[in-house]
Structures are given as C-alpha cells and as structure tokens.
C-alpha positions as CSV (number, residue, x, y, z in Angstrom):
1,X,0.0,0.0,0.0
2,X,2.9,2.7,1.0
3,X,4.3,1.3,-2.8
4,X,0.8,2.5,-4.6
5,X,0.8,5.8,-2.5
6,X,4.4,6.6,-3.0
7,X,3.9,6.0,-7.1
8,X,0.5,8.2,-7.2
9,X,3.0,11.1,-5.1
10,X,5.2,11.0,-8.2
11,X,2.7,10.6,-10.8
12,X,1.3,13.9,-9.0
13,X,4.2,15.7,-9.1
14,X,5.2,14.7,-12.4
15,X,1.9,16.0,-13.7
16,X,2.4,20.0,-11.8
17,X,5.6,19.7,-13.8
18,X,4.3,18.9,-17.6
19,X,2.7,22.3,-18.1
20,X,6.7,23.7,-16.8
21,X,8.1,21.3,-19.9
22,X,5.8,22.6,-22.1
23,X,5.8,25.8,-21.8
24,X,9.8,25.8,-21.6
25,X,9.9,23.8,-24.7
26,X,7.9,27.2,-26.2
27,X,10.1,29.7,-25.0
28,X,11.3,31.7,-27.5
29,X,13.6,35.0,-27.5
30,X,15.7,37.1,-29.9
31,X,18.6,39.3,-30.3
32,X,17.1,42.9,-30.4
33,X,18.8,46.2,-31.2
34,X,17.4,49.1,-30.2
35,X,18.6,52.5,-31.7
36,X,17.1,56.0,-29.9
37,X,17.4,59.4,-31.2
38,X,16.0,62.7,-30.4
39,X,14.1,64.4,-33.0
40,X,15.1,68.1,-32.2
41,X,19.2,67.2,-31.5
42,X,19.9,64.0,-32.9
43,X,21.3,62.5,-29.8
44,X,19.8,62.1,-26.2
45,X,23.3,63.0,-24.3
46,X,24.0,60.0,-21.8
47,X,20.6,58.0,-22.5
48,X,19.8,54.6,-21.6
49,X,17.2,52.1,-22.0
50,X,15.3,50.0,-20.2
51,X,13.1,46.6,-21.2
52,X,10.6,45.7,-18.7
53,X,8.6,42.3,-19.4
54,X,5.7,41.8,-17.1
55,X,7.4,41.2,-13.9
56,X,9.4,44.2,-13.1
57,X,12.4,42.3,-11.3
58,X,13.1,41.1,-14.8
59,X,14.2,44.7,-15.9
60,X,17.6,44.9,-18.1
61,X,18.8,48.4,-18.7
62,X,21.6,48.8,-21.5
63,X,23.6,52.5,-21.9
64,X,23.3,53.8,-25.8
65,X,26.5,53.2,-27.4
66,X,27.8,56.5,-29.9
67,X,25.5,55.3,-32.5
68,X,22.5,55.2,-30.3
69,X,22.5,51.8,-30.1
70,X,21.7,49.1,-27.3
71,X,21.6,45.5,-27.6
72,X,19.3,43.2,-25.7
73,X,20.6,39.2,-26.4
74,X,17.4,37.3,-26.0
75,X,14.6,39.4,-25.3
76,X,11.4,37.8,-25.3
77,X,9.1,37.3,-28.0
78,X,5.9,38.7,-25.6
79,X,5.1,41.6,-24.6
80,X,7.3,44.5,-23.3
81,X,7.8,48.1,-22.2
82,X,10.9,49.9,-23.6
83,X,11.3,52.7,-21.3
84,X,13.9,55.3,-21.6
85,X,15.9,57.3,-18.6
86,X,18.0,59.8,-18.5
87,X,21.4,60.3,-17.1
88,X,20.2,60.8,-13.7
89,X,17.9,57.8,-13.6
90,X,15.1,59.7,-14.1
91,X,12.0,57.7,-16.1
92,X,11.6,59.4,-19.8
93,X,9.2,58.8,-22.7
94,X,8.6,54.2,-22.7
95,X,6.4,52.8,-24.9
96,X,4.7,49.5,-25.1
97,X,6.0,46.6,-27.6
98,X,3.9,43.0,-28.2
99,X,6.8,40.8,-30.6
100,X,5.2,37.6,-32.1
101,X,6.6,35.1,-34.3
102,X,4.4,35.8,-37.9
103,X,4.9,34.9,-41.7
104,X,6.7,38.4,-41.7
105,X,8.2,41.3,-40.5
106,X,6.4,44.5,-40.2
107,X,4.2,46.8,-37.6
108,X,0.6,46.0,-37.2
109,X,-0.7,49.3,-36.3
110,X,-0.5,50.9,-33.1
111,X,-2.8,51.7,-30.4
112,X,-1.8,51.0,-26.3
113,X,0.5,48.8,-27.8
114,X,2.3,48.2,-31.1
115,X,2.3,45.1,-32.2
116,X,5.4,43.6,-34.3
117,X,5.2,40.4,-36.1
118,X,9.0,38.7,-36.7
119,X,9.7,36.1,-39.3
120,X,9.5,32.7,-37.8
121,X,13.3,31.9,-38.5
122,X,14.6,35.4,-37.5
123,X,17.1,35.0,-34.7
124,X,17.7,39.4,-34.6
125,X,15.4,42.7,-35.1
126,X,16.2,46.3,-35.1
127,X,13.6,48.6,-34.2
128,X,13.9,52.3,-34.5
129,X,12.8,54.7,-32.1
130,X,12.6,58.9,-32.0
131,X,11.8,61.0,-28.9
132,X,9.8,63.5,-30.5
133,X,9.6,67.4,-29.8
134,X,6.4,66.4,-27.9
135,X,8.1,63.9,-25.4
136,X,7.1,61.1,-26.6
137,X,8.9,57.5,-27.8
138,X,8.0,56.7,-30.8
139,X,8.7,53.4,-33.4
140,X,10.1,55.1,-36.4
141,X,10.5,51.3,-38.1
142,X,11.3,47.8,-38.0
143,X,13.8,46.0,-39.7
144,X,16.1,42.8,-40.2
145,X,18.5,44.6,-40.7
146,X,19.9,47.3,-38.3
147,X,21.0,49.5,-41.6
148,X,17.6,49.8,-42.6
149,X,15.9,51.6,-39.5
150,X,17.4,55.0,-40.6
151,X,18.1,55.2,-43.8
152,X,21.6,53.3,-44.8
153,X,24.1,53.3,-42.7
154,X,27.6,53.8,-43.7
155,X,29.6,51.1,-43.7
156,X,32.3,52.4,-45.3
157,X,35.6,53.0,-42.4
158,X,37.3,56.5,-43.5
159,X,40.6,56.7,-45.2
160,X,41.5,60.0,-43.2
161,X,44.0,59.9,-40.0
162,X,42.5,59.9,-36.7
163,X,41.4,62.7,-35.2
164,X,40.1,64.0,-38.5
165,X,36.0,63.6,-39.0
166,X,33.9,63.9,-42.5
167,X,30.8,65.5,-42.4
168,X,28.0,65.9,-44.6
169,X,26.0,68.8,-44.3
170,X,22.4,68.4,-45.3
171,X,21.0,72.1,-46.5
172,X,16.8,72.6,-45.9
173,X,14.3,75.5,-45.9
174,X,12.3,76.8,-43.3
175,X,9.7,74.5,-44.8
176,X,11.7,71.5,-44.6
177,X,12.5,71.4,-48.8
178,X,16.0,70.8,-49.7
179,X,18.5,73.6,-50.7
180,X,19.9,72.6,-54.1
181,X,21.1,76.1,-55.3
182,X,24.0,77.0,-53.4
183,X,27.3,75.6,-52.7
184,X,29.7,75.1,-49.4
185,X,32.8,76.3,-49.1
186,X,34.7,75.3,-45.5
187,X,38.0,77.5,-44.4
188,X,40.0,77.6,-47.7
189,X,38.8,74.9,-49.4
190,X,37.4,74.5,-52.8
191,X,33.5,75.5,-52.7
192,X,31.0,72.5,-53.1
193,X,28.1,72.3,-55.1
194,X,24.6,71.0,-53.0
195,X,23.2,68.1,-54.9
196,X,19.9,67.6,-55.7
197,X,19.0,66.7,-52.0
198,X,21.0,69.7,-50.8
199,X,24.0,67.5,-49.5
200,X,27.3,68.4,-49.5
201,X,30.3,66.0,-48.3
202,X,33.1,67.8,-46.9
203,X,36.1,65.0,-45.7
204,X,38.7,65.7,-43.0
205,X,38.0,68.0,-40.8
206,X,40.3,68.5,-37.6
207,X,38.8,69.6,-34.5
208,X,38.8,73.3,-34.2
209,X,36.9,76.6,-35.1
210,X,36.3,76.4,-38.8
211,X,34.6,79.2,-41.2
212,X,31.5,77.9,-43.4
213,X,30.4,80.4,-46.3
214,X,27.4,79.7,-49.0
215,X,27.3,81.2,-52.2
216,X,24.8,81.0,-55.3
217,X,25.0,79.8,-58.0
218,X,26.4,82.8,-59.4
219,X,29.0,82.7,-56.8
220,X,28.3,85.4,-54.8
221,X,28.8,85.1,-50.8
222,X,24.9,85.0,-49.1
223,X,25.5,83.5,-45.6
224,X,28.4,82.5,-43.3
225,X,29.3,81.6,-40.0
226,X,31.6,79.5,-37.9
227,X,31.1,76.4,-36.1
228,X,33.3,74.1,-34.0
229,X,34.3,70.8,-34.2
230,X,35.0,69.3,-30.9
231,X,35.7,65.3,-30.5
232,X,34.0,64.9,-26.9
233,X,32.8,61.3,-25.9
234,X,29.0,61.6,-27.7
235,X,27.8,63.4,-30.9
236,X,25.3,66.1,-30.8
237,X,24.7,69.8,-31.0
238,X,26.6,70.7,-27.6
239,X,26.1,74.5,-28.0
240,X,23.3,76.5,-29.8
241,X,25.5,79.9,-30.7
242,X,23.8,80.7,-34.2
243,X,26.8,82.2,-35.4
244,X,29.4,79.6,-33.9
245,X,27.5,76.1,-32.7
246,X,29.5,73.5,-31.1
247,X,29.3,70.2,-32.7
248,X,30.4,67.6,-30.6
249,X,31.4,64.6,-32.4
250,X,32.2,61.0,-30.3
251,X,36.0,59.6,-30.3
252,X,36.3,57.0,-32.5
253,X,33.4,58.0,-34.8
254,X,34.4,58.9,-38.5
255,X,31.5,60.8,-40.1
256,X,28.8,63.0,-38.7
257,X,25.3,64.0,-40.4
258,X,24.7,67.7,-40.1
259,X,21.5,69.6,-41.1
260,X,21.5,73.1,-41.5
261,X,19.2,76.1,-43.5
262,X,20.2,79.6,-44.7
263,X,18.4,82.0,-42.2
264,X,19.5,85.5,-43.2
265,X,23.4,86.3,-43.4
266,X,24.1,83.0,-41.4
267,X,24.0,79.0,-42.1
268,X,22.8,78.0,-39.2
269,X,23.3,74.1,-37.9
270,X,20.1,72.7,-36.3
271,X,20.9,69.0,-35.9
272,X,23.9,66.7,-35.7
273,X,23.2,62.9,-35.5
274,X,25.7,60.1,-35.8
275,X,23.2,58.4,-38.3
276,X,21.8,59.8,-41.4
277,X,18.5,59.9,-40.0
278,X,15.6,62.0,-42.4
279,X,12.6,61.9,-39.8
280,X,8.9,62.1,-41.8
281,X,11.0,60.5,-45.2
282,X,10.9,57.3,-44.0
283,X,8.0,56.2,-42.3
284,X,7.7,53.1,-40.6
285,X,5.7,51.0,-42.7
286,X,2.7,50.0,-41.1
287,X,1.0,46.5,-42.1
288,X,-1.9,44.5,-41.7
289,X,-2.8,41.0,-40.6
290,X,-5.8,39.8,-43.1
291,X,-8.3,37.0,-41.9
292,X,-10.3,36.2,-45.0
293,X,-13.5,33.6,-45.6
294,X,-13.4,32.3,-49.2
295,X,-17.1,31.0,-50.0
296,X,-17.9,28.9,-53.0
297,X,-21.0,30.8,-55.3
298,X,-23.8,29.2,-53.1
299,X,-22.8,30.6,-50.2
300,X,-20.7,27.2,-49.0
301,X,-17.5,27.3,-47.9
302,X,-14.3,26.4,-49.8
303,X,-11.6,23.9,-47.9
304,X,-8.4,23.3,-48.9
305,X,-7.9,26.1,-51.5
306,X,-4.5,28.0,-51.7
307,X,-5.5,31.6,-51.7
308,X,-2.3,33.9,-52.4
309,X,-2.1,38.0,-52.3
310,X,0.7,38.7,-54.2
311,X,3.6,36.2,-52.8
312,X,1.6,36.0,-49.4
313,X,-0.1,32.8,-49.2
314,X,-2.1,30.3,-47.3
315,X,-4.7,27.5,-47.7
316,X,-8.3,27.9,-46.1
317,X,-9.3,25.1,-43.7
318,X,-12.8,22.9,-42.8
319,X,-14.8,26.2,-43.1
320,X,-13.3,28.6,-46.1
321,X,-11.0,30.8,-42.7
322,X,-7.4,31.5,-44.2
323,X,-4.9,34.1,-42.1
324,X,-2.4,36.1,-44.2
325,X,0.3,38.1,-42.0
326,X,2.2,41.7,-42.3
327,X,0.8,43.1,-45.5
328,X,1.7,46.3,-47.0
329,X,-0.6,48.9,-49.0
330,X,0.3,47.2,-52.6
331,X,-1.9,46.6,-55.5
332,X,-2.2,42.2,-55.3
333,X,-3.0,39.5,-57.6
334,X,-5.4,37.2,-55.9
335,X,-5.8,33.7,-56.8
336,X,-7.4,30.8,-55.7
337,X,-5.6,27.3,-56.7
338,X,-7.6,23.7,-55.7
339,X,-5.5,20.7,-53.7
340,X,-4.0,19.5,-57.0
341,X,-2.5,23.2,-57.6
342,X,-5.0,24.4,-60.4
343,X,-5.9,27.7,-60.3
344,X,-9.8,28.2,-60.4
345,X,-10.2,32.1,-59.7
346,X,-8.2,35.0,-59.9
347,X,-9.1,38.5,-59.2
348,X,-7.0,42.1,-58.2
349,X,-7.6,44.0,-55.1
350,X,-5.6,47.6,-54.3
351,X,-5.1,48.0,-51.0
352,X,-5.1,51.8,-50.0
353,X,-5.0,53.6,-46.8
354,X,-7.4,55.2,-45.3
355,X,-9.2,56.7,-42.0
356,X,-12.1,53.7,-42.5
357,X,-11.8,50.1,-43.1
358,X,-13.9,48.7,-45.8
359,X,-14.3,47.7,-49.4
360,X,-15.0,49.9,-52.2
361,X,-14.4,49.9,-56.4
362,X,-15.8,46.1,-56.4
363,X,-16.2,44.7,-59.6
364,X,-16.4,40.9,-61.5
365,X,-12.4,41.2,-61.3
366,X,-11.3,43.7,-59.3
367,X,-12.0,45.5,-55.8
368,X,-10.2,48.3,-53.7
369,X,-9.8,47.6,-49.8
370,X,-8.8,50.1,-47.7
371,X,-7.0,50.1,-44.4
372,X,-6.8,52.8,-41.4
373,X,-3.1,53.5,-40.0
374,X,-3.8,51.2,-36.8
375,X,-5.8,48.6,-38.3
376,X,-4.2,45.1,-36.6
377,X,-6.4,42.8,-38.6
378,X,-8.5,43.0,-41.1
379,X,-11.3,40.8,-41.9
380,X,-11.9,40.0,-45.8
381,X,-15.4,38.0,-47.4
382,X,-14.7,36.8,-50.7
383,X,-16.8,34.5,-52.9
384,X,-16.1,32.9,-56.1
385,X,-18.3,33.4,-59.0
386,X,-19.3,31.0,-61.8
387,X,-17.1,32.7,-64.3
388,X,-13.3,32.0,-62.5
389,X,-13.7,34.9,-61.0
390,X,-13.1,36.4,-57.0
391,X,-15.6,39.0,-55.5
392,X,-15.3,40.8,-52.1
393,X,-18.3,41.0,-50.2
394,X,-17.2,42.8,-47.2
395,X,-14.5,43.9,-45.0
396,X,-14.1,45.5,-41.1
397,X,-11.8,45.7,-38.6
398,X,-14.3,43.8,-36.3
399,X,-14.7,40.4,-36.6
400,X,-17.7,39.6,-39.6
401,X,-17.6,36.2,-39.2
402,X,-19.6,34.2,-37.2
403,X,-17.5,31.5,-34.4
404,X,-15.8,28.4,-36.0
405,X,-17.1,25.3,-35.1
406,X,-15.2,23.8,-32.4
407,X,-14.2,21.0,-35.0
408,X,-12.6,23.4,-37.0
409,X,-10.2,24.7,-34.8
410,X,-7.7,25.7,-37.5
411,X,-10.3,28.6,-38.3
412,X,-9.6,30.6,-35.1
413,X,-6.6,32.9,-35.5
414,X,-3.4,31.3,-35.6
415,X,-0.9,31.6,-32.1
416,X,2.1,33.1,-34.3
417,X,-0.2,35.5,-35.1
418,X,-1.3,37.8,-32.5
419,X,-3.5,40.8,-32.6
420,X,-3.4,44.1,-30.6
421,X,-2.6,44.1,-27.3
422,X,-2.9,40.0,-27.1
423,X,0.0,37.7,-25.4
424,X,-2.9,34.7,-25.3
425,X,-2.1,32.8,-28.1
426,X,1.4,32.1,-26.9
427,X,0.4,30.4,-24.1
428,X,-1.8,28.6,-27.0
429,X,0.8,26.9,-28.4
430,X,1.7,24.3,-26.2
431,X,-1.9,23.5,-25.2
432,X,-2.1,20.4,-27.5
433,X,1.3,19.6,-26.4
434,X,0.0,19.9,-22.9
435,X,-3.1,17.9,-23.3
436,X,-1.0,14.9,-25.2
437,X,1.5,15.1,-22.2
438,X,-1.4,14.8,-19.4
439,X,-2.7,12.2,-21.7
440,X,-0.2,10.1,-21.6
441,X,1.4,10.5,-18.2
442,X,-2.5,9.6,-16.9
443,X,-2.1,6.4,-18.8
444,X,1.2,5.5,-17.2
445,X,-0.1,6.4,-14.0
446,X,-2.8,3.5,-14.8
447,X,-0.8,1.0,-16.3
448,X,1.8,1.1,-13.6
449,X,-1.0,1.0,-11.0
450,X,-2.3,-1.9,-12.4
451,X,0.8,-3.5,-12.7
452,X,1.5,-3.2,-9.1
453,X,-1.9,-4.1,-8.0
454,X,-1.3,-7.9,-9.8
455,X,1.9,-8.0,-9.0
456,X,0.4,-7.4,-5.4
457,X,-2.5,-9.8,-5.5
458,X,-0.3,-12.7,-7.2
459,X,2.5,-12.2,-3.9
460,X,-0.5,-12.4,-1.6
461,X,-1.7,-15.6,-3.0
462,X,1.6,-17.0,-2.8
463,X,1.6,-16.4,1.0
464,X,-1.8,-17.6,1.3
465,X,-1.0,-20.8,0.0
466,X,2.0,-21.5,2.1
C-alpha cells in the first residue's frame, strides 16, 4: 500500500511539472537592437534604455553606445515596455511593444500597444525609435537589418588619419524642402556644389573653429558663419550659438550628419546625428494582418484552396478561414488554386489607406480595400463566381464572421499570429502539447498501477498458500 501511494506522489508531481516542460519547450527570444534618437538634436546626451517584461524584477537596462544603439541578447518574444531614462535615472518617454513570431516582419498598427510580427526563423530585429519634440517615444521602423531603420548606414571605415572627422552637411528651408542652389565652401577649401537633396560631403576635418560660407549659384557670398568641431565622448549639438554652434562629435566615430538652412546672413546648424537619419522621409511601414472567408457561389464554404495575395499565401481550412500576416498597401493579384494546384479564380484588389476600413471599387475582377493606419487585422469576405472569377463581399476591422465550429479549430486565429494588445495565443501553443503530455502520463499512471496491484494480488496468493 505505502508502494501505490508513493507511485500516485510522483505521478502527481510529475503531472504539476508537464505544463513547466511545455511551456519551456515554447520559450522563445531574440537578439534585439534598439537604436534611440532625439528628434530636435539628434542625440539624447547619456541616455539609456530599459526593457521591462511583465514582472518588473526582470528589468535589463543597456547604456546607448555613440551610435545610439543598445543591444538586448534574448529578449522575449511577448510583450514589453521599452522605457527610456535619463542620465540621472530619471523615467523618460517608454512605450509599449507586443513581438510575435508571424509569416513576416512589419508593424501591425498601433494603439496602447504596437504590435510587431517577426519572421518565424529570425534569430535578430532592429527597431527604430525617435523622442519626438512632444516627449514622446515613438517606433520610427522595424527591420532585419539594423542599416535599414534610418536610412543606410555607412559602412564604409574612412581613409582620413584619426582625429580627423567627415561630415555631410544636409541644406533645408524653413519648410523643410531641400536647398539645391548653393554651394559650401569650408576655411580655404574649394567651394562644393549641394546636390539635388542639398547635400554636401566635406572630408577631413580636424577639431577646431572652422569658417562655413554659402554662395549662389552665381557665386556670390549670401550667408556664413563658424562652427566648431570638438571630439568629446557623444555626438550632438553641444552648444546652440547661431553664429558659432559646437558640434560635438564621439571619439572614435568617423562621419557626422549635419543639417542646416540659410536664415539670413548666417548657415545655421540645427541638428547633428551620428546616423543619417531623415525623420517624416521614412516612415515606418505599417502593415496588416488579413483574416479572410473564401465561399464557394452558393454561399458554402471552400476547404483546402491555396489563396495567395501577391507572394503571401495560405490555404483555407474545414470552413473557407485563411490568415495572411504583415501586409503592405500594394496593388495584389489574388488567386485561388484547388489541392492539385489548379488555379480556379483569380481576381485584383488595391489596397489603400485610409481613415475607414472597408471595401469599395468592387467589380467581377477587381476591388479596392482600404485600411486605417492602426488597423491590426482586417477581416476579408470573398466569394467565387461562376465565371473563375473572386468578389469581395465585405471587409471590417471587427470580426464579420460568425464563431468556427469547435471541429474546426484551424479557423480561429493562428498563435504566431497575434493581434493588438494579445499575449494569449502564446500560451496557445503548447496547449495540445500539454493535453498529449497529461494524456499520456494519466495512462502510465494507470498502467503502472495496475501492474502493481497484480503483481500485489499474485504475492498475496503466494503467502496464502503456504
């Protein structure tokens, strides 16, 4: 008897510890960089950041590097808080981040918080952040590649000797439009033309007090003034003088991005960032998660059909559900192919953004949908016609579709796809995993009870009979 109640101790206690395994064997994380920059100077002086996940003693803070940058190894694929703080300690702008693994990578609108969906086999993410004139953080963009968040990166080391720093001076109006019509001239050096984006690349410069003139294009003098060049251990505008700003450039850094305007007599420097970074030129771009129903022309629904949106695709289950993930405003081919791959519809929708969600332009062939900024998913009804051909019947960003069947549970949203705001569906994906392990660990609980309960009576017949 102390045998059966010792084994149905450890069958207990294995069974508190399945739901451990499973979830463990679910755990997923990613190499993250952060990069954070200050709209109005290009550089928050001394900034770091902080990653909070749900329970706050699992805080890691990480100090920008001269580039910005901060590097989280494994942060979770869940939900977060990025929060920012200032040299002091003191708690800046933070905002809210929900990472799940998806069919892409892109932003599926905002809200509370911003969803991110990351490629299933994408083991790093860069994400992009400004702290804007008003105070706040905000997501600029999401990439694969760290390059991409603001603009391109140089990658390019300088040829110049140390202690010597290019910079290329970016020339805008008062209304933000490039200046294309003069040209630099720095000290005694040759005078350089602004290219069509009002750059110019000046290489080598030493630390020091140095003279910057504009001219026309008929090369008379219209502005000058002097700024210095000091090598200090971060980059930014360290002093504001109109006629002779300090820009403070990080040791060990080899090119700095300067934007400046003509105001008056004067050039006058407004920004100076490490990174060529062109806030409002490159917007983040915001995508969409699509749940769509494909009917047949009765009204019944169509399993097993590959429906594709441009090189998106996925095949609907029991009850005519499909999920598409991360997709852009793009004009896309949709077809519909049967199990043995032949295509029996095809059709064109434009999708377009929009301050409502909904379907518009629909024709035998063609349809437009559009999308609001913080639309997370979108829900598309389309029907075949007799003809080969797809027509949308409707599309919200509340759910038009009436419960799957419980049978159908391949209908409901997938777990690698989340929606706003939503951690759920990762604990979701070990449930079947979970039920199979109770399953099974019940029925080895049984069979070793029974096991022991002969093995018990056949002992006790052997005394009884001696």
């Amino acid at each position: 008897m102390k045998k059966t109640f010792l084994l149905l101790a450890a069958a207990v206690l294995v069974l508190q510890a399945a739901p451990l395994c499973a979830s463990a064997a679910y755990d997923d994380s990613i190499d993250l960089t952060v990069i954070v920059l200050n709209q109005d100077a290009g550089l928050g002086k001394n900034l770091s950041v902080r990653l909070l996940r749900n329970d706050a003693a699992d805080a890691q803070s990480k100090d920008l590097d001269k580039l910005c940058t901060a590097v989280f190894s494994d942060a979770p694929i869940e939900q977060f808080t990025l929060q920012t703080l200032g040299e002091d300690g003191t708690e800046g702008p933070g905002i809210a981040i929900s990472l799940f693994r998806g069919d892409k990578t892109g932003i599926l609108g905002g809200g509370e918080v911003t969803d991110i969906s990351v490629a299933q086999d994408l083991t790093s993410l860069s994400l992009g952040f400004l702290i804007t004139n008003g105070g706040e953080l905000q997501l600029y963009n999401a990439a694969e590649e760290t390059a991409d968040v603001f603009f391109v990166r140089s990658h390019v080391s300088s040829s110049i000797d140390d202690g010597k720093v290019d910079v290329k001076f970016s020339l805008k109006d008062a209304a933000g439009d490039a200046i294309n019509t003069v040209s630099l001239k720095v000290d005694a050096r040759d005078a350089l033309a602004a290219n069509g984006d009002g750059e110019v690349f000046v290489s080598a410069l030493a630390a020091g007090t140095h003279l910057l003139s504009a001219y026309s294009k008929s090369g008379a003098q219209i502005a000058k003034s002097h700024f210095t060049l000091s090598l200090e251990d971060s980059t930014g505008l360290a002093a504001l003088n109109p006629s002779n700003p300090t820009v403070s450039v990080a040791g060990g850094l080899d090119k700095v991005y300067v934007q400046a305007d003509i105001s008056g007599d004067l050039v006058k420097i407004g920004r100076v960032s490490p990174l060529p970074i062109k806030p409002g030129t490159k917007p983040m771009e915001v995508v969409f998660a699509l749940k769509g129903r494909l009917l047949d022309s009765a009204g019944a629904p169509l399993p097993s059909v590959k429906v594709s949106l441009g090189d998106c695709s996925a095949t609907t289950n029991a009850d005519g559900f499909f999920w598409l993930n991360a997709l852009p405003a793009d004009k896309y081919k949709v077809t519909a192919l049967d199990a043995n791959g032949k295509q029996i519809a095809t059709s064109v929708l434009l999708v377009e953004k929009n301050d409502t969600t909904g379907i518009r332009d629909v024709s035998m062939d063609s349809a437009t949908l559009t999308v609001t900024d913080n639309a997370g998913t979108v829900y598309l009804s389309m029907r075949l016609t007799g003809d080969g051909a797809i027509t949308f019947t409707a599309a919200s960003e509340s759910n038009i579709f009436a419960a799957a069947p419980s049978s159908s549970p391949s209908a409901a949203r997938p777990s690698s796809a989340a929606t706003k705001g939503s951690l759920s569906s990762f604990a979701d994906n070990g449930s079947y995993f979970s039920v199979y392990i109770y399953l099974f660990l019940f029925i080895l609980v049984l069979i070793i009870l029974v096991v022991t309960l002969i093995i018990k009576t056949a002992f006790s017949g052997k005394r009884t009979k001696h």
